[in-house]
C-alpha positions in Angstrom: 130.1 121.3 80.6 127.7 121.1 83.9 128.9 118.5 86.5 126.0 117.8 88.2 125.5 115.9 92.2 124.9 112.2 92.4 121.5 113.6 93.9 120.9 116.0 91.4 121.4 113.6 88.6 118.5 110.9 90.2 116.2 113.4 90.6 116.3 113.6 86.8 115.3 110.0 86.5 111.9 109.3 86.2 110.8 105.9 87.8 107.2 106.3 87.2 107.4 106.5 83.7 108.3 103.7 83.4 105.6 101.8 86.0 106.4 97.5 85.4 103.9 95.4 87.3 106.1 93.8 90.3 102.9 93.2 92.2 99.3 92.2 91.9 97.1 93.4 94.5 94.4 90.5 96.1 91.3 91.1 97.2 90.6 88.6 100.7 88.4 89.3 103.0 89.1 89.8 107.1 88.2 85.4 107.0 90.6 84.6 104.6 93.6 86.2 105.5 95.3 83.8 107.6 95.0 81.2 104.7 96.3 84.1 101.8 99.2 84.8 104.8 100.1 80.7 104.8 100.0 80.8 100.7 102.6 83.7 101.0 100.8 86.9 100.3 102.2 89.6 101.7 100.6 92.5 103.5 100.8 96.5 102.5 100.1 98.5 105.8 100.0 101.3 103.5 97.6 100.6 101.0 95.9 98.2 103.6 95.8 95.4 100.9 97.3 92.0 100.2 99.8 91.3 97.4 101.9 89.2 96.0 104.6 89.6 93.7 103.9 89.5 89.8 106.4 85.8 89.5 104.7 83.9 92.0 102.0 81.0 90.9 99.0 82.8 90.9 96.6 79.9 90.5 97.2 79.4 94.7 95.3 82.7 94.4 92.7 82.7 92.0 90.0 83.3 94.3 91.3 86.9 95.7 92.7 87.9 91.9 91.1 91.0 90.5 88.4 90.4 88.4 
């Protein structure tokens, strides 16, 4: 039997396949993002987009939801 690394055994692991929703990406414009920021989105420097997490109360942000 092969004993295989701690790191060789999570490079195995796939955690793309299976992709769960933990976000929800908002789209508010340069004049709204002080007000998204006090509602409690969050910003991704990265992706240079707001978010918020998929359990928060998304009618605060209906305005900036994807259509």
């Amino acid at each position: 039997m092969t004993e295989y690394t701690l790191k060789q055994q999570l490079n195995k692991v796939s955690y793309r396949s299976q992709p769960a929703p933990h976000r929800i990406n908002l789209r508010v414009g340069f004049a709204d993002k002080d007000h998204a920021k006090a509602l409690g989105a969050k910003w991704d420097a990265k992706l240079k987009t707001w978010y918020i997490d998929a359990d928060m109360d998304m009618l605060k942000y209906k305005r900036w939801m994807p259509q």
